[in-house]
VOPAGU-2260 file (C-alpha; in pm, 1 decimal, decimal comma):
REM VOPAGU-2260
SITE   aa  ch    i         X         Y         Z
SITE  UNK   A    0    -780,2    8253,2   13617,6
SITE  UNK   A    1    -401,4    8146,5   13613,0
SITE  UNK   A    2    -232,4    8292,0   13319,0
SITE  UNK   A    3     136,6    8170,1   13199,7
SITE  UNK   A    4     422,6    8480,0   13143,6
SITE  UNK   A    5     661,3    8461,5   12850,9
SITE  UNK   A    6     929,3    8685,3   12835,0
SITE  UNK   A    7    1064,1    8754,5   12447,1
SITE  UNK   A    8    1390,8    8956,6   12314,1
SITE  UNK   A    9    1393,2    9141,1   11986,3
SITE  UNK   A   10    1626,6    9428,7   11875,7
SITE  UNK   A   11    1721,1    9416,3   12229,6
SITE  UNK   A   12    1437,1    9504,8   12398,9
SITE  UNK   A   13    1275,2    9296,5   12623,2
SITE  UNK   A   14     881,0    9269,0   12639,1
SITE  UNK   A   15     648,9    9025,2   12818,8
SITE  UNK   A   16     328,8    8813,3   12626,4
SITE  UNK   A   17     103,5    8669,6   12952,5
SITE  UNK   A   18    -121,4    8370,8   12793,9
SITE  UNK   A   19    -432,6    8279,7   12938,7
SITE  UNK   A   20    -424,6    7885,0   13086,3
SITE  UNK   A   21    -425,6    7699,8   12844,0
SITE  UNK   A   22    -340,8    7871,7   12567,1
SITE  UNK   A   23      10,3    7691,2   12392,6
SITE  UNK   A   24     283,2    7951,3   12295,2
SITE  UNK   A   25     344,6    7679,2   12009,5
SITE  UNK   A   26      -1,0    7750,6   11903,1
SITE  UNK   A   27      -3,7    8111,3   11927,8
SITE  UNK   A   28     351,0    8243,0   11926,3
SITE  UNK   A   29     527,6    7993,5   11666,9
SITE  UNK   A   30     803,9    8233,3   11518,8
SITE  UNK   A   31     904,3    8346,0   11860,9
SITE  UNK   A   32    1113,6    8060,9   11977,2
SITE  UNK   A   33    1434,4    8208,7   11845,1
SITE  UNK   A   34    1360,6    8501,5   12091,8
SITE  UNK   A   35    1210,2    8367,4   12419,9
SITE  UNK   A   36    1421,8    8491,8   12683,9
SITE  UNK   A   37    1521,5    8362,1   13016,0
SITE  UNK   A   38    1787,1    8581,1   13136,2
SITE  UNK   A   39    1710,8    8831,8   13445,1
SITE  UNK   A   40    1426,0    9070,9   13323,1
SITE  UNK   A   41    1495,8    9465,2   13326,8
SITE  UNK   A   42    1313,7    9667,4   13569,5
SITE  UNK   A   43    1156,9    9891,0   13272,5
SITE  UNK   A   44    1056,0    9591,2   12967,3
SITE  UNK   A   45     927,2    9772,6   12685,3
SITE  UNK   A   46     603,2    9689,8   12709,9
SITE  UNK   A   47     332,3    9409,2   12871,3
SITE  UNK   A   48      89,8    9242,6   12721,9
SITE  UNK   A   49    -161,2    9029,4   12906,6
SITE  UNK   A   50    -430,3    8788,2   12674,0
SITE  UNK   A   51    -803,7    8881,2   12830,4
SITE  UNK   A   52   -1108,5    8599,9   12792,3
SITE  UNK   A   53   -1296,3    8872,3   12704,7
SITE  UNK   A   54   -1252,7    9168,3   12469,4
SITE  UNK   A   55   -1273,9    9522,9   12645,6
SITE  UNK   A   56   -1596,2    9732,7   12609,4
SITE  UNK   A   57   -1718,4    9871,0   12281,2
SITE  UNK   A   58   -1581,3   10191,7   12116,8
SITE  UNK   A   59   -1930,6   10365,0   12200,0
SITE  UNK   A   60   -1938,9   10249,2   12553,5
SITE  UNK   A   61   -1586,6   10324,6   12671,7
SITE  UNK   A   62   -1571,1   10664,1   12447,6
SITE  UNK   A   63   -1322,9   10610,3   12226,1
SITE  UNK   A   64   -1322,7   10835,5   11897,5
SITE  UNK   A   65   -1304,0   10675,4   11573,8
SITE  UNK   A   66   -1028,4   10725,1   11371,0
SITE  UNK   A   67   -1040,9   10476,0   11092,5
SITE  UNK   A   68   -1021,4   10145,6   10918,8
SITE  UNK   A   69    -708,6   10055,2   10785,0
SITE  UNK   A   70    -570,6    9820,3   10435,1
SITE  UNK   A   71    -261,0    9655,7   10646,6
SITE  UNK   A   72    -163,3    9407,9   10378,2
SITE  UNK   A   73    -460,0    9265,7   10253,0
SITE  UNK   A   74    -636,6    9257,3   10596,0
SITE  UNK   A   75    -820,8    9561,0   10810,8
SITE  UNK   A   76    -736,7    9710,8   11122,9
SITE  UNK   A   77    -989,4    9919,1   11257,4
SITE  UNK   A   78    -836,8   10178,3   11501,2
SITE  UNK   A   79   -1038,9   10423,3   11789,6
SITE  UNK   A   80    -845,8   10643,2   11990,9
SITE  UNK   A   81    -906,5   10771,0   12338,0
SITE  UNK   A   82    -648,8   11044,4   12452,9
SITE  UNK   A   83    -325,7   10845,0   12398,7
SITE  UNK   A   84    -506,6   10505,8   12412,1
SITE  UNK   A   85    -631,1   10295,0   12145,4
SITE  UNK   A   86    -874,2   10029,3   12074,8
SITE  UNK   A   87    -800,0    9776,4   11750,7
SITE  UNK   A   88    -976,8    9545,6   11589,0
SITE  UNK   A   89    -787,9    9309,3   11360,8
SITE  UNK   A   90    -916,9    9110,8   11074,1
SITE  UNK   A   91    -752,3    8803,6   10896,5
SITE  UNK   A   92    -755,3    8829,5   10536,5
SITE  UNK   A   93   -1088,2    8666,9   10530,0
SITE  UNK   A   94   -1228,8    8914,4   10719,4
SITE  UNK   A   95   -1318,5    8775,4   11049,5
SITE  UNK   A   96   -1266,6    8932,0   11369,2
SITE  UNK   A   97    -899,6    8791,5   11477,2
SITE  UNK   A   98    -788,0    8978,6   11772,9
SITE  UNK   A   99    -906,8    9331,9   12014,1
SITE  UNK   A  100    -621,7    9496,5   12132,9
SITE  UNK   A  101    -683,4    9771,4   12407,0
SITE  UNK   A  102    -358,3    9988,2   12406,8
SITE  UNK   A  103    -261,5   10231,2   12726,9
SITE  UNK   A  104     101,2   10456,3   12837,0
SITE  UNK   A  105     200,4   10486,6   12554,4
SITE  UNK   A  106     184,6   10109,2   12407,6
SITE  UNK   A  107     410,7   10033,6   12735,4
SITE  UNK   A  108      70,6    9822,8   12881,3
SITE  UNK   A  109    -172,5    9653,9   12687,0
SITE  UNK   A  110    -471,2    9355,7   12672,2
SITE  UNK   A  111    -551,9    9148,2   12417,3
SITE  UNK   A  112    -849,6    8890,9   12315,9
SITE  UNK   A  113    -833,7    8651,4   12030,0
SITE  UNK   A  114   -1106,1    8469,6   11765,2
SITE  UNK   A  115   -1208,9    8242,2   11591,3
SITE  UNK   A  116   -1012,0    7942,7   11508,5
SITE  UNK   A  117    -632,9    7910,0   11596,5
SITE  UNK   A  118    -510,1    8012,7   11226,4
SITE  UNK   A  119    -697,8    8343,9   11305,4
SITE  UNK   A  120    -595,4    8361,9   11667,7
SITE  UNK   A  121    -188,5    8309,2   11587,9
SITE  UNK   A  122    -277,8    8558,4   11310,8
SITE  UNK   A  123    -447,9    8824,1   11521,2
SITE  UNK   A  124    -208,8    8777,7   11839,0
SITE  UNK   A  125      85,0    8849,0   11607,5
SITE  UNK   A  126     -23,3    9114,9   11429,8
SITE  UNK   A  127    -139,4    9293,2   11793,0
SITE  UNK   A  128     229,4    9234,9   11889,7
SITE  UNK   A  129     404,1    9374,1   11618,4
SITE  UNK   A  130     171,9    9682,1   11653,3
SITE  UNK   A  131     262,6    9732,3   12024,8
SITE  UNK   A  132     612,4    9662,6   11943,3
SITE  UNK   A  133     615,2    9937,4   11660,0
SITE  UNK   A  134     494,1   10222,1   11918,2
SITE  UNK   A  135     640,5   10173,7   12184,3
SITE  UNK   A  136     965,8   10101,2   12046,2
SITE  UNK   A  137     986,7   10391,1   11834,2
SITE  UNK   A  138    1076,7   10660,4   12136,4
SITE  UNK   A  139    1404,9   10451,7   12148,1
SITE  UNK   A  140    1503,0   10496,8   11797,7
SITE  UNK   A  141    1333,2   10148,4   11647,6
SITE  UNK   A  142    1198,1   10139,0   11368,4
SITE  UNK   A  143     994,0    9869,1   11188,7
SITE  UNK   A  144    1031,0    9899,4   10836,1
SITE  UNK   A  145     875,8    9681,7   10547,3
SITE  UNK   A  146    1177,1    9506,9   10325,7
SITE  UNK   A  147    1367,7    9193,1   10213,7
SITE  UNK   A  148    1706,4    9184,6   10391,0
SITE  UNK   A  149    1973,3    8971,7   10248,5
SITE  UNK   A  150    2312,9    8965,3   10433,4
SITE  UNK   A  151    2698,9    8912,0   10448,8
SITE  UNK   A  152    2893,5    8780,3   10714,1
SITE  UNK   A  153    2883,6    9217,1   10868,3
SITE  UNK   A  154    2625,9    9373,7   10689,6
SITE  UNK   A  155    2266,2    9375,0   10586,8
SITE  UNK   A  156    2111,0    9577,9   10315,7
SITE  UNK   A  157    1718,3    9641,8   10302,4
SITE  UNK   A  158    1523,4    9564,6    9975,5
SITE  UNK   A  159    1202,6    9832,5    9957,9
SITE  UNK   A  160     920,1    9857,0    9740,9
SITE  UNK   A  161     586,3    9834,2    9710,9
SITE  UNK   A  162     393,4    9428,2    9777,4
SITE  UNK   A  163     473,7    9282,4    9372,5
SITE  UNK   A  164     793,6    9513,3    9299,3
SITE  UNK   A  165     986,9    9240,9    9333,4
SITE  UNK   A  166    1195,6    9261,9    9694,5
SITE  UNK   A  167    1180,8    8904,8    9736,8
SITE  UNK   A  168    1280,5    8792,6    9348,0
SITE  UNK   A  169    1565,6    9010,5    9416,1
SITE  UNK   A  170    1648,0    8896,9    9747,9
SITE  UNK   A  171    1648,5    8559,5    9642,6
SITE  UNK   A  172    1878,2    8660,1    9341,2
SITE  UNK   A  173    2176,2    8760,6    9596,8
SITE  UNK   A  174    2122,2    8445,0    9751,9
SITE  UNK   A  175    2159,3    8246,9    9420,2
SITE  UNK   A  176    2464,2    8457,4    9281,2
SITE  UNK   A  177    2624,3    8629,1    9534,2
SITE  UNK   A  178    2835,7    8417,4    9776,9
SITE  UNK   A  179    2754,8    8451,3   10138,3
SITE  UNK   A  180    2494,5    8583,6   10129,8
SITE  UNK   A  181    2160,3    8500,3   10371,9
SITE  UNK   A  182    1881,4    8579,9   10413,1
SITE  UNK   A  183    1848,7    8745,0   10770,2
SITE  UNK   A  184    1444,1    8851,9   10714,9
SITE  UNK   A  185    1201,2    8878,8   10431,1
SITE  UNK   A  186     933,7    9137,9   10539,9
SITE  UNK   A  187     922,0    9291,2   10873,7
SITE  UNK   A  188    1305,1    9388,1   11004,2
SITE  UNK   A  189    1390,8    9572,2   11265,9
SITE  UNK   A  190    1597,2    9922,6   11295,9
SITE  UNK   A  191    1768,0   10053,8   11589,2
SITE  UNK   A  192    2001,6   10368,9   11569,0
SITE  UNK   A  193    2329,0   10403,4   11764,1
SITE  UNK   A  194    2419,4   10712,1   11931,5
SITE  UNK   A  195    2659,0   10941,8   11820,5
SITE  UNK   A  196    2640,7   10852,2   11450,1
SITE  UNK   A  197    2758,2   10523,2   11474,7
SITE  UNK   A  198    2508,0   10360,0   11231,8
SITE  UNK   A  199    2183,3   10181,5   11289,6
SITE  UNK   A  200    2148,5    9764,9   11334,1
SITE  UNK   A  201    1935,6    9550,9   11183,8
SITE  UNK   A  202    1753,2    9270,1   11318,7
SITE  UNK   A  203    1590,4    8966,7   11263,5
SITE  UNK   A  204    1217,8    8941,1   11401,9
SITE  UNK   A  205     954,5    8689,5   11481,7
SITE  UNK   A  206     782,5    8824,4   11173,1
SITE  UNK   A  207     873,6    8745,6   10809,1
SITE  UNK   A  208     558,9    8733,7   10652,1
SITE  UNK   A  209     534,7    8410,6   10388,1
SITE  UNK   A  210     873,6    8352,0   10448,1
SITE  UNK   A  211     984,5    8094,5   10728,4
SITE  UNK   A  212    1267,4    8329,2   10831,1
SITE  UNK   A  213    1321,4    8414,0   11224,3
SITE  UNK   A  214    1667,8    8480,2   11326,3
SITE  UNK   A  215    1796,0    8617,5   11648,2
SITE  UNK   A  216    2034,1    8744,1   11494,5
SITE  UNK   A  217    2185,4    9155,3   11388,3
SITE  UNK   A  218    2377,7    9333,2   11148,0
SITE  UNK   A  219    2526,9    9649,1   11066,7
SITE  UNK   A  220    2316,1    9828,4   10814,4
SITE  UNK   A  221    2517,2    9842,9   10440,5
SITE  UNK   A  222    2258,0   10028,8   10224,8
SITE  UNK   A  223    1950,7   10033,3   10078,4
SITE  UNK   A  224    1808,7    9983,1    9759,0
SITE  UNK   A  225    1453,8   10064,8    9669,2
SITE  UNK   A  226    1310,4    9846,8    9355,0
SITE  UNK   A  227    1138,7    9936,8    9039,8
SITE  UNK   A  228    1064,7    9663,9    8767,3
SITE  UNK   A  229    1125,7    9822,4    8443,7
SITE  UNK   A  230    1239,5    9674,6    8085,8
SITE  UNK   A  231    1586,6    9732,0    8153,9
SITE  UNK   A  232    1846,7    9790,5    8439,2
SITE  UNK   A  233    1983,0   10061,5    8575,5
SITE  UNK   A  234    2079,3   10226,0    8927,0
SITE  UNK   A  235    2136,5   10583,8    9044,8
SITE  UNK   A  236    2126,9   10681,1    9441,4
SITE  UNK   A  237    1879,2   10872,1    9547,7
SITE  UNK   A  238    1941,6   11275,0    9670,9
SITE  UNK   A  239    1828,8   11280,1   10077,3
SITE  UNK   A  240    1487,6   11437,2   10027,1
SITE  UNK   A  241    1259,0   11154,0    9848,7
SITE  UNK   A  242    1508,8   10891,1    9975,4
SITE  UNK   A  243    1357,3   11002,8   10329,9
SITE  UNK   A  244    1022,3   10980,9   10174,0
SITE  UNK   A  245    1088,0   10666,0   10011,4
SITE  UNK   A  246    1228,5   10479,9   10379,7
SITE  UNK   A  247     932,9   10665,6   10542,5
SITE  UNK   A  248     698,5   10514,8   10342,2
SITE  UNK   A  249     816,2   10167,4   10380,6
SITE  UNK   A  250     792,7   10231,6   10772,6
SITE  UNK   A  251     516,1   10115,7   11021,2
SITE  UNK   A  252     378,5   10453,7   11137,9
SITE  UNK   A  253      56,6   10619,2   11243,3
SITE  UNK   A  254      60,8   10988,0   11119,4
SITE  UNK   A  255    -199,4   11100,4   11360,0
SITE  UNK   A  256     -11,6   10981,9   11642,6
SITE  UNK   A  257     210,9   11320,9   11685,0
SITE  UNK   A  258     481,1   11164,8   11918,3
SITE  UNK   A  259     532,6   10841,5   11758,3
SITE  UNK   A  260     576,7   10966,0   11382,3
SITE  UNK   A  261     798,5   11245,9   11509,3
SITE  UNK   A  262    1007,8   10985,6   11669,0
SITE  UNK   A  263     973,8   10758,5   11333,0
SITE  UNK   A  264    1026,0   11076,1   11077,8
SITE  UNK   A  265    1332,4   11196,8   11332,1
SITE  UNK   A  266    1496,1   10773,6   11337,6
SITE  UNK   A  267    1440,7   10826,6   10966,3
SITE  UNK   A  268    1677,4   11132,1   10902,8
SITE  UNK   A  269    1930,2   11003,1   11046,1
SITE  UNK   A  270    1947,2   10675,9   10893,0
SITE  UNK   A  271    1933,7   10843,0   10565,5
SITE  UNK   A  272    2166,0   11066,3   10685,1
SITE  UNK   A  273    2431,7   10774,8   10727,9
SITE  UNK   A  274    2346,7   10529,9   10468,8
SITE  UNK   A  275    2338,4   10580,3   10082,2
SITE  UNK   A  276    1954,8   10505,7    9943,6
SITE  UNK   A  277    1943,9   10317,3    9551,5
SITE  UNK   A  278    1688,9   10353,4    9311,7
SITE  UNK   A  279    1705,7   10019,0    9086,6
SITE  UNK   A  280    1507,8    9966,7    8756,0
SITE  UNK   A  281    1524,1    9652,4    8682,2
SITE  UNK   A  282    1397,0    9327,3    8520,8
SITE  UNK   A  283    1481,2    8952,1    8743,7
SITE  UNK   A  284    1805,2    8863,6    8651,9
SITE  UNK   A  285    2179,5    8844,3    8730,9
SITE  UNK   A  286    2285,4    9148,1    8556,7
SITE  UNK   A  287    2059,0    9359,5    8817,7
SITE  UNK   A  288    2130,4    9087,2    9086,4
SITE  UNK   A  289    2492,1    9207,2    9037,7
SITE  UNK   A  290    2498,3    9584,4    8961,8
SITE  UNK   A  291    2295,8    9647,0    9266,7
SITE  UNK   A  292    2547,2    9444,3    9494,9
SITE  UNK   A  293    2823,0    9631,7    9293,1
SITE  UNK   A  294    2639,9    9977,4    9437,9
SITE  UNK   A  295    2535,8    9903,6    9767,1
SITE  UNK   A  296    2849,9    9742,1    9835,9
SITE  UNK   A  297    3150,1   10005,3    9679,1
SITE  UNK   A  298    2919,4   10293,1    9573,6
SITE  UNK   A  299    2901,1   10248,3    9206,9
């Protein structure tokens, strides 16, 4: 069966999607326009992943262990593991069987198959990629993390919280009231840390959740600012401990997997080491809109 390579850039890495004949990267791979690349390919890309007619073996038959099923933002991910392999099943948020991605080296080379209609199919295909992405980015210091990310013309500053807390309201409130500002990704960023303390980049990435956003584009990292809806405003930073725990938590991890989380816990220190973490209480308005600009941008 002829299949069709596409070759895609995000937080500078390179990584290759192979579609089956047929299959329409329009169809499957909307957001990712912004990041097809077409430049000479590296001899190491991240990782490959090939689109199969036919999902692998079952669990049972191929002897994979079971290690769970998995809430991953209103859908399930049910996850086997086989030595350093794994086996996923991904459900849309009705519950149907989406996508089967078969995961080997260390994320680096992978197969996917895809159901049911082609809402379910973009919706399992993406979700598989962002998965492999996670993994086997995170021995290179990448991290995907869950936040809003509004930015200035040098810096970008990540919004966390909880789904309902509010990241977007508030997002949207820097946008409204403080000039300049963009909006550079509203869910799914990604992190990379420089060497030798020099900071950590954000990027934009083919996945924004409800939000249309997908920019090839990067900035510095300003701050960030986790978000509490309360009755009334008011901001203190965080000491380092539970602002690790609190940019942990907001990251894509896999605590049984010992060498990716000590990557992600290890990509986490430092950033917290370099960057000031917020705690804002606050209702939707201007006056938080502007006190939490006033502290992730001067310190106060």
């Amino acid at each position: 069966m002829n299949t069709q390579p596409f070759h895609f850039k995000v937080a500078d890495e390179v990584f290759t999607i192979t579609l089956l004949e047929g299959q329409s990267p329009i169809v499957l791979l909307p957001s990712f326009g912004p990041f097809l690349y077409k430049e000479e390919l590296p001899a190491n890309p991240l990782f490959e992943l090939t689109l199969s007619p036919t999902p692998p073996a079952s669990p049972d038959e191929a002897g994979y262990e079971m290690i769970g099923d998995f809430d991953c933002g209103g859908c399930i991910h049910k996850i086997w593991r086989k030595q350093s392999d794994y086996l996923i099943h991904i459900y849309s948020v009705t519950n149907e069987l989406a996508c089967v991605l078969k995961t080997e080296n260390g994320f680096t080379r992978c197969t996917a198959s895809v159901h049911g209609n082609e809402e379910n199919q973009c919706f399992g295909l993406n979700n598989a990629i962002m998965i492999v992405f996670s993994f086997s980015a995170a021995p290179k210091g990448i991290l995907m993390i869950h936040a809003s990310v509004p930015c200035t013309d040098t810096k970008a500053y990540l919004f966390l919280g909880k789904s309902g807390t509010g990241k977007s309201t508030h997002c949207q409130l820097w946008l409204k009231h403080i000039e300049g500002t963009e909006l550079l990704n509203d869910d799914n960023p990604a992190l990379r840390i420089l060497p030798n303390g020099e900071g950590t980049i954000v990027y934009g990435t083919p996945w924004s959740g409800k939000t249309p956003c997908y920019r090839n584009t990067q900035r510095q990292l300003g701050g960030i600012l986790k978000l509490q809806q309360a009755p009334e405003n008011a901001i203190q930073r965080m000491p380092p401990v539970p602002a690790m725990a609190e940019v942990l938590a907001s990251c894509s991890t896999m605590t049984w997997d010992t060498d990716t989380y000590h990557h992600i816990c290890q990509s986490v220190i430092n950033i917290v080491k370099q960057t000031a973490v917020w705690h804002l209480k606050n209702l939707p308005n201007e006056e938080a809109c502007r006190m939490s600009h006033q502290a992730l941008t001067h310190g106060n």
